[in-house]
C-alpha positions as CSV (number, residue, x, y, z in Angstrom):
1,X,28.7,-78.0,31.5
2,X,26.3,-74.9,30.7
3,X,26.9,-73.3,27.5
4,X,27.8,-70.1,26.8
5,X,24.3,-69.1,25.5
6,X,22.8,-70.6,28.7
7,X,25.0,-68.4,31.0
8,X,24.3,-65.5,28.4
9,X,20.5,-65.7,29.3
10,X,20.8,-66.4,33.2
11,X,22.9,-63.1,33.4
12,X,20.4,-60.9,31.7
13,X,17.5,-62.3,33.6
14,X,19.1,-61.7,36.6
15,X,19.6,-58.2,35.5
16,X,16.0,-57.9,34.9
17,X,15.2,-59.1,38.6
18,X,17.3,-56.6,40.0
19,X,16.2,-54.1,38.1
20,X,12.1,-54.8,38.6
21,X,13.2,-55.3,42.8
22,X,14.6,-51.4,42.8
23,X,11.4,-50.4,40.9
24,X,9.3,-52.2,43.5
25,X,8.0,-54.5,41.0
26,X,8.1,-57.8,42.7
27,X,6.3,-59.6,39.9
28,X,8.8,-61.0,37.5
29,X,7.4,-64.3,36.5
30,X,10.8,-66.9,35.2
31,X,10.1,-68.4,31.5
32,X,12.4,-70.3,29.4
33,X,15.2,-68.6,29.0
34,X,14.5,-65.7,31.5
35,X,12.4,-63.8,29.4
36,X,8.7,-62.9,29.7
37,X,7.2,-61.2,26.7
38,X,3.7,-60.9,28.0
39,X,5.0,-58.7,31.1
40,X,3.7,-55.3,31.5
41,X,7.0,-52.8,31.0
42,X,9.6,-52.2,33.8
43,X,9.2,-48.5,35.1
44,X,12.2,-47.0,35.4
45,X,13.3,-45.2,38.7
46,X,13.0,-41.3,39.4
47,X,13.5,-38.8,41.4
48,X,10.5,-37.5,42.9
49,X,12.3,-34.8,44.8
50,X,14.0,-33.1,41.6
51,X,12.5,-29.9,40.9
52,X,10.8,-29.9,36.9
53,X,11.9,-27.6,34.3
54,X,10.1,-24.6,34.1
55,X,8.3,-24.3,31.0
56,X,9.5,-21.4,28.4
57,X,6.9,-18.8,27.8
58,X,4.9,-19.2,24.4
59,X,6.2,-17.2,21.4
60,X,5.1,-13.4,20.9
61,X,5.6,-12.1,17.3
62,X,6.7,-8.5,17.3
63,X,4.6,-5.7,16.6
64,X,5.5,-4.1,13.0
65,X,7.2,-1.0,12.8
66,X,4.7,2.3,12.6
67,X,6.1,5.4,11.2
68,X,6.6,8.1,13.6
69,X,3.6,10.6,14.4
70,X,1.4,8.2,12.2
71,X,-1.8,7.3,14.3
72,X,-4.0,4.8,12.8
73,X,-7.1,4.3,14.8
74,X,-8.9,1.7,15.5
75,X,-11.7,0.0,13.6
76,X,-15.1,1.3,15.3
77,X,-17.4,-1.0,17.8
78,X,-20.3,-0.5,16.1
79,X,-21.4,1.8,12.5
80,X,-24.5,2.7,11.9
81,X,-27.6,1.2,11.2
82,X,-30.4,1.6,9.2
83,X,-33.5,0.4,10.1
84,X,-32.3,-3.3,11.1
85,X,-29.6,-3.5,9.3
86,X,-26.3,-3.1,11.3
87,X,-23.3,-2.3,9.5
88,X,-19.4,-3.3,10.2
89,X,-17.0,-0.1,10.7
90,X,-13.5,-0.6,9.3
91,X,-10.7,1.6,8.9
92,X,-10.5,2.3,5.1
93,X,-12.7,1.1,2.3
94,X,-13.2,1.6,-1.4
95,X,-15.8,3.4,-2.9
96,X,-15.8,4.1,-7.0
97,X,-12.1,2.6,-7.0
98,X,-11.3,4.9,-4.8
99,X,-9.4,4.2,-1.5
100,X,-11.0,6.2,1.6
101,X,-9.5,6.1,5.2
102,X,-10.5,7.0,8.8
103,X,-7.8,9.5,9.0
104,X,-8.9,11.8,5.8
105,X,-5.2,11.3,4.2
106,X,-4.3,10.2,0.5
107,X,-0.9,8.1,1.0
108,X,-2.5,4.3,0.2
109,X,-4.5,5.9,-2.3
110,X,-2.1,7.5,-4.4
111,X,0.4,4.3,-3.8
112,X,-2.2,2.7,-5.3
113,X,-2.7,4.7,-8.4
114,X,1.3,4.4,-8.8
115,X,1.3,0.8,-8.7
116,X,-1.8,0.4,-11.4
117,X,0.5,2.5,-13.5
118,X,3.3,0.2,-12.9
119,X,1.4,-2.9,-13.9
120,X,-0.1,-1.2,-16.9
121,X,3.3,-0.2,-18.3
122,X,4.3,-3.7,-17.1
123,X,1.9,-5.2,-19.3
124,X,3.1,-2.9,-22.4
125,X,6.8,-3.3,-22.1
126,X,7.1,-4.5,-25.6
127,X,5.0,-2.1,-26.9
128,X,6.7,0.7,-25.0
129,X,10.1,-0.5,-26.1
130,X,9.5,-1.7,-29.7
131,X,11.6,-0.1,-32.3
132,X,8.6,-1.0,-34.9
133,X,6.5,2.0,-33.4
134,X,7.8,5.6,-33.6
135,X,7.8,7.8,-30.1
136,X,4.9,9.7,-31.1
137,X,3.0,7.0,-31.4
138,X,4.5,5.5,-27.7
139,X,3.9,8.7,-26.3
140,X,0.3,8.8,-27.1
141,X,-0.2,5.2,-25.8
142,X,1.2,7.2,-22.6
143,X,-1.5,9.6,-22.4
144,X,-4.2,7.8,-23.5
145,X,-3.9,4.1,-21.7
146,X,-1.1,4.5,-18.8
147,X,-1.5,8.0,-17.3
148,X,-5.6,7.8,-16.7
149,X,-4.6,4.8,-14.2
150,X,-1.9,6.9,-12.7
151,X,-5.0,9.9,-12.8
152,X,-7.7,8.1,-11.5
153,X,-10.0,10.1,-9.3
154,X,-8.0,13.1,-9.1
155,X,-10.4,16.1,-9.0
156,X,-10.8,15.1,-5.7
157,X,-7.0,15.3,-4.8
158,X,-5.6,18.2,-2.8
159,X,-1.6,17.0,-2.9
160,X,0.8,17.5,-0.9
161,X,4.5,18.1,-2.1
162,X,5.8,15.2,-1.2
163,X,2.6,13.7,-2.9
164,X,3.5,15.5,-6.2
165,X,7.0,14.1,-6.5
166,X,5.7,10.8,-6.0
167,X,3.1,11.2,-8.6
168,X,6.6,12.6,-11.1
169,X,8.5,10.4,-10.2
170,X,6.7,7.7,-11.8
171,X,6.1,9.3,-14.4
172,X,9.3,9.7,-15.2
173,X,10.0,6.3,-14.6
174,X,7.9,5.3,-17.6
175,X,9.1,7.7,-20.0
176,X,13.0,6.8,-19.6
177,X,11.4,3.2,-20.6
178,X,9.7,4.8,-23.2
179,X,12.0,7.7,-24.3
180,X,15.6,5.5,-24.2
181,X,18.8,6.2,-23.0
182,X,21.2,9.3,-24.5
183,X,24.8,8.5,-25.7
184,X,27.9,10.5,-24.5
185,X,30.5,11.5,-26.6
186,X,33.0,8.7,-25.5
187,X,30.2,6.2,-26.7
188,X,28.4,5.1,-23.3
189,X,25.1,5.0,-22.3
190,X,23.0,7.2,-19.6
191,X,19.7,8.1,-18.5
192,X,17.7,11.0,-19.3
193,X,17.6,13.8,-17.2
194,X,14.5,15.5,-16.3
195,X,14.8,19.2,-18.7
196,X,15.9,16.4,-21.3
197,X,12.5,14.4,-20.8
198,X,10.6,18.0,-20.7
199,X,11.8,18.8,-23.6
200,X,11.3,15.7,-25.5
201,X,7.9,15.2,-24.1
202,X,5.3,17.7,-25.8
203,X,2.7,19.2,-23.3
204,X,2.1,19.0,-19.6
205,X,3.8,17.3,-17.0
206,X,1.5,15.0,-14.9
207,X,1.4,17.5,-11.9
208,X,-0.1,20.4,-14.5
209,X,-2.9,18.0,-15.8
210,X,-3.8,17.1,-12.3
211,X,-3.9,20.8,-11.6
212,X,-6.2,21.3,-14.8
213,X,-8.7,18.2,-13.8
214,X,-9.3,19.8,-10.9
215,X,-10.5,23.6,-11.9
216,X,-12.2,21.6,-14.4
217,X,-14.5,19.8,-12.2
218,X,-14.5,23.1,-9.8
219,X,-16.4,24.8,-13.2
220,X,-19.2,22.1,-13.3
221,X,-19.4,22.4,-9.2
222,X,-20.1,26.2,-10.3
223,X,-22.4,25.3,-12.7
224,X,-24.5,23.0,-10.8
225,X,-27.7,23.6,-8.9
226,X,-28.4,23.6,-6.1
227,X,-30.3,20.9,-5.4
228,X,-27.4,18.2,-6.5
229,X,-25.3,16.8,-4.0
230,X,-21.9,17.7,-5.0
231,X,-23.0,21.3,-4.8
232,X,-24.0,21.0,-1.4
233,X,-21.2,18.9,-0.5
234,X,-18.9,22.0,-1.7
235,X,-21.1,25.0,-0.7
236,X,-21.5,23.1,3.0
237,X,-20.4,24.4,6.6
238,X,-19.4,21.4,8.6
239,X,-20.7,22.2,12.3
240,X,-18.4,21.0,15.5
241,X,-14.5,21.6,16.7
242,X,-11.2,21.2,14.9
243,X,-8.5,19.6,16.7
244,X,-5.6,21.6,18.4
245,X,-2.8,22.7,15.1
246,X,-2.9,24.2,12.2
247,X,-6.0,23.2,10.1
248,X,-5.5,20.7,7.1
249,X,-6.0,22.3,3.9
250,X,-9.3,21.7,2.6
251,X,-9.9,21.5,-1.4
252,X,-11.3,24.3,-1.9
253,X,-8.4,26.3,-0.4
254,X,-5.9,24.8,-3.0
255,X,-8.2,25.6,-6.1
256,X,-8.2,29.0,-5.1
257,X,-4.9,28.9,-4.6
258,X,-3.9,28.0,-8.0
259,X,-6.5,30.4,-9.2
260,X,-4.9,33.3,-7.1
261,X,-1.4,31.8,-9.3
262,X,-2.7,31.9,-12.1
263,X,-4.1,36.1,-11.5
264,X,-8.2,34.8,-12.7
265,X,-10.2,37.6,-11.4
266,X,-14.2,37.3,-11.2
267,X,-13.3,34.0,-11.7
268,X,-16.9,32.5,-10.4
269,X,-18.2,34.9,-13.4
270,X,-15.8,33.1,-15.5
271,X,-17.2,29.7,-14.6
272,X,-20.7,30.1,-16.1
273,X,-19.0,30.8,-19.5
274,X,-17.9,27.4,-20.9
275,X,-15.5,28.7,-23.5
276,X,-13.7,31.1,-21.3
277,X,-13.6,28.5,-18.1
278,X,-11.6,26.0,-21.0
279,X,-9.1,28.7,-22.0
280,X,-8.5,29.0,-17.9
281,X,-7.7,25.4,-17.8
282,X,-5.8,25.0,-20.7
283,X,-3.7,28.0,-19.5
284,X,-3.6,26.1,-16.2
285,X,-2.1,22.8,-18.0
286,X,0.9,24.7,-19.8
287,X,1.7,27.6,-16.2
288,X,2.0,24.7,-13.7
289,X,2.9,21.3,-16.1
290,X,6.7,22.2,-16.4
291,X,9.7,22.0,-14.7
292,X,11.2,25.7,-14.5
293,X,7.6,26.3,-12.6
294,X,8.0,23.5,-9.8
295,X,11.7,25.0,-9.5
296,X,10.7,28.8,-8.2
């Protein structure tokens, strides 16, 4: 009489036979028990008439969105060299903490300035909105630490009007921090509006000092000589083509604007006089730093 665990074993290593005969291995050596540990593995059967799978194409990342009309070339082969020396072209690059770009326009460079001014006012939130400190004294913290980041470099600026909205926008932004909210007459809360924060905020507006920085630095340019850089740079006739539209205004075409604004005749008279070019300025801060004159 064979035990149950004897039959057990005979059936699965006659199993195995079977199985090694359809896989054409004929070498299935018997041990005790019917198995054989040191065998090499039993290939299993396949089809080798069955078509594979067809392998899916690797994974492409979509392009990011551009804006529309926004062309953004490409970074140049080759710059130019001096002597040996080879260097890289790229598409934008700072210079003096300022951002310059292939395509001549000030958009990352004035998000920049707007973010600096962000962090800054970041950094003095408790300052700004401490009830220790009168709004004088918050207001001059304003002018004196957060606005020059927001102003950095702009003499060199010829904005745009979308540009200047930005640029008050921001502005804004950190006065109603500083400034508070006004109470109704039912006993809520809202924000400020803009004549409100004109009127509670003494002087200029950031667009009217920007405005003022630059027919300040167009004096100096007049007062220069000749032989410095800047006056060349501003006194120069670029040689070549322009492209096909209507040309891009250049900076000296919005100075003169505001000084055609502002009614200054003889004005490159005016320039050699120090005292009179400061009373031009200051006349420029207060006619283009409010509201009622970005409204007409």
């Amino acid at each position: 009489m064979y035990s149950a665990k004897s039959m057990l074993s005979c059936l699965l290593a006659t199993s195995l036979v079977a199985m090694a005969t359809a896989a054409g291995n004929e070498y299935l050596p018997p041990t005790k028990n019917g198995y054989n540990y040191d065998a090499p593995p039993i290939p299993f059967p396949t089809n080798q008439n069955s078509n594979p799978q067809p392998t899916p194409p690797p994974f492409r990342p979509a392009p990011p969105p551009t804006r529309p009309n926004t062309y953004i070339p490409p970074p140049p082969a080759g710059g130019p060299a001096v002597g040996n020396i080879q260097y890289k072209g790229v598409v934008k690059f700072k210079y003096l903490g300022c951002t310059i770009n292939a395509t001549n326009s000030r958009d990352d460079e004035i998000n920049i300035r707007v973010q600096n001014a962000f962090r800054c006012s970041a950094a003095l939130h408790k300052v700004l909105t401490s009830r220790l400190l009168s709004r004088s004294t918050k207001l001059r913290i304003y002018k004196t630490i957060i606005r020059p980041f927001l102003m950095y470099g702009c003499e060199a600026w010829t904005l745009t009007l979308k540009e200047e909205n930005k640029l008050l926008v921001a502005e804004r932004k950190i006065l109603r921090k500083i400034l508070g909210q006004k109470q109704r007459s039912d006993r809520s809360w809202r924000i400020l509006k803009n004549a409100e924060i004109e009127e509670l905020v003494e002087g200029p507006n950031i667009i009217g000092e920007t405005k003022a920085h630059r027919l300040r630095w167009l004096g100096h340019l007049e007062r220069m000589g000749e032989d410095r850089g800047a006056k060349r740079a501003y006194q120069g006739q670029p040689s070549g083509r322009r492209p096909v539209g209507r040309p891009r205004y250049r900076w000296r075409d919005v100075v003169l604007a505001d000084l055609r604004e502002l009614q200054a005749s003889d004005w490159q008279d005016t320039a050699q006089d120090r005292g009179k070019w400061r009373v031009l300025v200051s006349e420029a801060k207060t006619h283009f730093g409010t509201l009622r004159q970005r409204s007409k």
